[in-house]
TIDREN-693652 format. One line per 2 residues: their letters; for each residue x, y negated, z of C-alpha. Coordinates in pm, whole numbers, padded with zeros to 5 digits. Example, Ala and Ser with C-alpha at 12.3 -4.5 7.8 and 13.67 -1.06 7.14 Angstrom:
as) 01230:00450:00780; 01367:00106:00714 $
end
This chain:
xx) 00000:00000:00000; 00279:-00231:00089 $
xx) 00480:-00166:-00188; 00167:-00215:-00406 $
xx) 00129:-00565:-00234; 00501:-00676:-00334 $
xx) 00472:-00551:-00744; 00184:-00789:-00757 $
xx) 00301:-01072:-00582; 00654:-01023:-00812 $
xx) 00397:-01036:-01126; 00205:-01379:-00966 $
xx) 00548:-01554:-00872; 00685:-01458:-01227 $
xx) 00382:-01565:-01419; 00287:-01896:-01228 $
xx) 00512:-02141:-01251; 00669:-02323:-00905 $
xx) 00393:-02666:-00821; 00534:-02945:-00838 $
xx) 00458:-03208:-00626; 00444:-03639:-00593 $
xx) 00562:-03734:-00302; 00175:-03865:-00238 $
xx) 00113:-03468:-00182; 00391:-03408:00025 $
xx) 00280:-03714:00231; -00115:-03593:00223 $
xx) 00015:-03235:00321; 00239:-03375:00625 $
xx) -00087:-03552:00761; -00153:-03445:01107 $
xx) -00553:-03457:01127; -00759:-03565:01413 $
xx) -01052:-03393:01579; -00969:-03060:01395 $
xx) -00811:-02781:01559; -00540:-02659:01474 $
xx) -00481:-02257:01501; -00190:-02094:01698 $
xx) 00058:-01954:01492; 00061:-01592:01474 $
xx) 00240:-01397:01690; 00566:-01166:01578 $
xx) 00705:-01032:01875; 00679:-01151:02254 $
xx) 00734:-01018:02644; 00436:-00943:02776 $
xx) 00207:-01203:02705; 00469:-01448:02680 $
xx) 00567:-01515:02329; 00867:-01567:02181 $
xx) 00911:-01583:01823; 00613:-01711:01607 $
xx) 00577:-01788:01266; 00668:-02075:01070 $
xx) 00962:-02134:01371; 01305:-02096:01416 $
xx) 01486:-01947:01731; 01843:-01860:01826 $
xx) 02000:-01541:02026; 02385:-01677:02167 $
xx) 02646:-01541:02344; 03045:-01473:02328 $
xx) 03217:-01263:02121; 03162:-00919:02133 $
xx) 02875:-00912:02417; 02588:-00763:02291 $
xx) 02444:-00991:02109; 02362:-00717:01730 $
xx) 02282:-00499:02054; 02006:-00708:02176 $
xx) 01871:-00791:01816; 01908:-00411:01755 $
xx) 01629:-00368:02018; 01421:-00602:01982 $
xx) 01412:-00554:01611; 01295:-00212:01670 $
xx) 01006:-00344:01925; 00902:-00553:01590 $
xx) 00937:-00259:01334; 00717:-00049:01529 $
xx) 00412:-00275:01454; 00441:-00261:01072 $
xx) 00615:-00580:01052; 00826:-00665:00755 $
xx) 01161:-00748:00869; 01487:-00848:00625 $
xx) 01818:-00859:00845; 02124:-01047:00725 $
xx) 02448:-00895:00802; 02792:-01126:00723 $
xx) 03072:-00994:00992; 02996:-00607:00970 $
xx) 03050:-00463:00691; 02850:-00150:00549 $
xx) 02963:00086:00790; 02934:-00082:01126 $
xx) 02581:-00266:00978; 02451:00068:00889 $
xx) 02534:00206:01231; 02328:-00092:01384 $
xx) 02048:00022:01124; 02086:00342:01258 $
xx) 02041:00184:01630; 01689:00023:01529 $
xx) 01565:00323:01343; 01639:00534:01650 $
xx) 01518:00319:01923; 01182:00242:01698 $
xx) 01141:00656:01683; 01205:00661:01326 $
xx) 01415:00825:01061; 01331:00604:00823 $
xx) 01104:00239:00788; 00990:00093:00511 $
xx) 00944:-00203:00724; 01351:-00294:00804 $
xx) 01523:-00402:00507; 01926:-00465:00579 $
xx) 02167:-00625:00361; 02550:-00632:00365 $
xx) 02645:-01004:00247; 02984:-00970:00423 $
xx) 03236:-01052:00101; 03038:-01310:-00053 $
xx) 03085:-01698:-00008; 02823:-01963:00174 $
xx) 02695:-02079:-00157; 02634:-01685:-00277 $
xx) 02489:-01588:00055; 02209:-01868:00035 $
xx) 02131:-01776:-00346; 02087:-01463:-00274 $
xx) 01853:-01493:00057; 01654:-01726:-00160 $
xx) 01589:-01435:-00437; 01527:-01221:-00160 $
xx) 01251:-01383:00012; 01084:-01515:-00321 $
xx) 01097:-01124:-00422; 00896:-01011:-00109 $
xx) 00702:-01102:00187; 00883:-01069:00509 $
xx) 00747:-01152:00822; 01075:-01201:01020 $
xx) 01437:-01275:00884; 01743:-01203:01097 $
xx) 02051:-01377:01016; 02345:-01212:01177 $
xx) 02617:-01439:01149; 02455:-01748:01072 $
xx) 02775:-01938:01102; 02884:-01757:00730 $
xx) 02642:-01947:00573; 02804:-02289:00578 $
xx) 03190:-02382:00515; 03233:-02588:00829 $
xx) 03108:-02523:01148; 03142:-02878:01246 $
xx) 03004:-03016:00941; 02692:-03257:01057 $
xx) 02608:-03277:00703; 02585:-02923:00606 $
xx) 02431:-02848:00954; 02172:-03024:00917 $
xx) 02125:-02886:00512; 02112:-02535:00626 $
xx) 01884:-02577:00930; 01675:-02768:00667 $
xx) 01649:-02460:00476; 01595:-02244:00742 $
xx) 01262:-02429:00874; 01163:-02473:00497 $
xx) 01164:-02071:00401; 01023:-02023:00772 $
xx) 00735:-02263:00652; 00697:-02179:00267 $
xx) 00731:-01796:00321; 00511:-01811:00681 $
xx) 00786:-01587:00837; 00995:-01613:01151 $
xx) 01364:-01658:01131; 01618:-01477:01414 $
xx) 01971:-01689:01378; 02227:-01522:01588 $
xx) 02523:-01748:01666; 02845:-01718:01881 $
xx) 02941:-01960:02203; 03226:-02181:02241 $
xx) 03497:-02031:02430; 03515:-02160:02756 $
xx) 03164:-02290:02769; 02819:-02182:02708 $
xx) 02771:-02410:02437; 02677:-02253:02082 $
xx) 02945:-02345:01828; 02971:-02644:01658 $
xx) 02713:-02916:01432; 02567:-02623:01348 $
xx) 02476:-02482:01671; 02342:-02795:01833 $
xx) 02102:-02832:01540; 01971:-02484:01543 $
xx) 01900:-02510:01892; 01749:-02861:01868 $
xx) 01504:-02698:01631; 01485:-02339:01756 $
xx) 01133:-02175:01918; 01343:-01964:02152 $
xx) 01716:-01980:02240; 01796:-01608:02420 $
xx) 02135:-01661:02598; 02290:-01312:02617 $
xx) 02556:-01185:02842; 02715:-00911:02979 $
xx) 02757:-00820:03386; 02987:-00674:03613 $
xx) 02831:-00327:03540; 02810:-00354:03145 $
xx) 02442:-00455:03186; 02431:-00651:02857 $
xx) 02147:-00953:02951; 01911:-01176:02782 $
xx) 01752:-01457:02953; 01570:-01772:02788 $
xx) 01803:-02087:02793; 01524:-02322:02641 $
xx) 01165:-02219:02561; 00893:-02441:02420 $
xx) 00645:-02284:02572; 00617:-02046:02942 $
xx) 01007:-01887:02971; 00986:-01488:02978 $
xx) 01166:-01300:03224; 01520:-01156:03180 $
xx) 01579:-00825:03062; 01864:-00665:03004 $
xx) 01981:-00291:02802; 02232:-00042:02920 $
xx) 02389:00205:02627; 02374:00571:02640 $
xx) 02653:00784:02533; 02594:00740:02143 $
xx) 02583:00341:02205; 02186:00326:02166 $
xx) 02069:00002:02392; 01770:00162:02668 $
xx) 01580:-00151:02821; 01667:-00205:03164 $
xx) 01531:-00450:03446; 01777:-00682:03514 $
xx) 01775:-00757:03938; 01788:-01141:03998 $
xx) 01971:-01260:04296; 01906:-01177:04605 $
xx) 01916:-01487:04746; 01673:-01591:04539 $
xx) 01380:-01596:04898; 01136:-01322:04721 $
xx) 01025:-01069:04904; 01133:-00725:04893 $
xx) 00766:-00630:04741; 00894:-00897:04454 $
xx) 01220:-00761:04418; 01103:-00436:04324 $
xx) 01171:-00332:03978; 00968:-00085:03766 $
xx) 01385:00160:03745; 01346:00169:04083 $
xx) 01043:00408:04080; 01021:00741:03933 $
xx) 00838:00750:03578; 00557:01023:03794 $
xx) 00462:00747:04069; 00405:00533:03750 $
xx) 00169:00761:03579; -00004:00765:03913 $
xx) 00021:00384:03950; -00146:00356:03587 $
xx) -00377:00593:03649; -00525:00429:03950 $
xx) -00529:00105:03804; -00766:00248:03515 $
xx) -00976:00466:03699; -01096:00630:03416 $
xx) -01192:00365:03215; -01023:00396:02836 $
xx) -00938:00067:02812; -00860:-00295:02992 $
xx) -00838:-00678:02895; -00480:-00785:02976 $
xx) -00663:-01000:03280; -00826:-00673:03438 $
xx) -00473:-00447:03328; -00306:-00767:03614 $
xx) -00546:-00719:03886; -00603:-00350:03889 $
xx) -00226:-00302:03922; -00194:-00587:04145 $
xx) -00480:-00408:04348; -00296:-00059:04338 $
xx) 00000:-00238:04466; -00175:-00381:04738 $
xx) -00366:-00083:04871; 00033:00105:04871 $
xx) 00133:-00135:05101; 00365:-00397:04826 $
xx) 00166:-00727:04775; 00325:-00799:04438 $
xx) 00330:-01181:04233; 00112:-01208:03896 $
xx) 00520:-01266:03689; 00612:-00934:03861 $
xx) 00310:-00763:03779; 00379:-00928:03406 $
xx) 00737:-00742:03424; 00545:-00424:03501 $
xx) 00337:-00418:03188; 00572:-00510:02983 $
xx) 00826:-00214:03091; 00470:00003:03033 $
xx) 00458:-00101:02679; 00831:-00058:02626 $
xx) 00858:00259:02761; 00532:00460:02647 $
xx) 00329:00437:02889; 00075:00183:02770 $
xx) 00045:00034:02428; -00197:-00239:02322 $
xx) -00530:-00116:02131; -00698:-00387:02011 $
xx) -00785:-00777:02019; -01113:-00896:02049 $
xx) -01302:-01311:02150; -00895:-01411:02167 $
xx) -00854:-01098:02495; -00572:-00806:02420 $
xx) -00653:-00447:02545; -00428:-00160:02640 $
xx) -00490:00163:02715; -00260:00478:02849 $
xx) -00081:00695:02661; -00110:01012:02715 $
xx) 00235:01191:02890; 00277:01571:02754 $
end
């Protein structure tokens, strides 16, 4: 069906010609109308019920050399694959071994051996000015929901260059717009600070959605945590790697002199995946389904009756490490309200 979808929108872009426009449309279409509202944009992947990248934005994922950053996107790349959404990734520093091994991460994560849904290019030996060309031809060929750029920096000459900063973020929030997609740019840190580098940095993150600062701790925990957020921050989660180098999601422990209580500091590792079944079972009380509101305060309820009066954000964490690991996944939306039900454990 899919592939269907792209043939005919490659016959409609080849056979209609590209509008052109007065700058009176471009100033009619940048109009911001009163007393109409205007809807959300649509949701590609989020924590919870806390977004994080929506279409028609930009966001950034940072961090120092060699910390985890393709490890992170690996993950949450697979979260995104999982719901049929089209995804085009942009490799410049791997090469075709080391980026198929990270396509190997997301298929594996995602439970698949193969997705027609994660398309991965290796753009590694060409030059800024080839790279661009040939993103353009990819996303006028077919309709992605999400592009990740991996190695964002490759696509300019200079870093530092205010002038081409600005170009290429220009671009980016233009095929984010024109092509209704969201678009991933994963950029490295200054040494020495926690600044991303360069022009081009500053401007990505003036105009990004999301900036996830990643990082690694004392235990190889690598961790992602939201540095800016234009809307409510999500909580920080972190991945551990197994023996292969597959990322598992992890809860990441704040400080603990942070003045939660111990109810608030618990974390959905420290209980054993049976007392969750249990916990999920009680909550639903064999009803097949609950509104996201309900899902919060029948846990919250089972909490309280075990003795751990738990906060609405931890309760948040909770669901979210459901959906992540199996345990509940989201059935359907109905009058703007999202649904889950169990899964079934064999």
């Amino acid at each position: 069906m899919l592939e269907n979808q792209h043939y005919l929108l490659d016959e409609l872009r080849a056979e209609t010609p590209e509008p052109q426009q007065t700058i009176d449309d471009i100033i009619n279409l940048a109009l911001i109308p009163q007393g109409v509202e205007i809807p959300k944009p649509e949701l590609i992947f989020g924590m919870g019920e806390i977004p994080m990248f929506t279409k028609k934005s930009l966001s950034v994922l940072k961090g120092p050399a060699k910390v985890g950053k393709t490890t992170a996107t690996a993950w949450l790349t697979a979260q995104v694959i999982r719901e049929h959404i089209n995804v085009l990734w942009i490799d410049t520093e791997q090469g075709m071994y080391y980026a198929s091994r990270t396509q190997h991460w997301v298929l594996r994560i995602a439970g698949f051996e193969r997705c027609e849904y994660l398309n991965m290019y290796d753009l590694k030996i060409h030059n800024p000015t080839k790279r661009i060309e040939i993103i353009e031809n990819l996303i006028k060929r077919e309709i992605f929901d999400m592009i990740i750029l991996d190695g964002i920096r490759d696509l300019v000459f200079d870093i530092n260059s205010p002038e081409e900063a600005t170009n290429i973020t220009g671009n980016l929030m233009r095929w984010a717009d024109l092509h209704n997609c969201h678009i991933l740019s994963i950029i490295h840190q200054n040494k020495g600070s926690e600044h991303a580098r360069g022009h081009l940095g500053s401007e990505l993150i003036n105009k990004a959605e999301t900036v996830i600062k990643v990082s690694k701790s004392d235990d190889n925990i690598v961790t992602c945590e939201p540095e800016f957020t234009r809307g409510m921050p999500f909580e920080m989660f972190g991945f551990e790697r197994d023996s292969y180098g597959i990322p598992n999601l992890v809860t990441v422990r704040q400080s603990i002199n942070t003045g939660e209580s111990n109810a608030n500091r618990l974390q959905p590792t420290d209980i054993p995946k049976s007392q969750h079944i249990d916990i999920i079972n009680k909550a639903f009380n064999g009803v097949d389904e609950l509104s996201y509101g309900d899902l919060q305060s029948d846990l919250s309820a089972v909490f309280a009756n075990d003795g751990s009066s738990i906060g609405i954000n931890k309760i948040k964490t909770f669901i979210s490490w459901y959906c992540q690991n199996n345990l509940l996944e989201k059935s359907r939306k109905s009058a703007n309200k999202t649904f889950y039900k169990k899964i079934d454990q064999k």
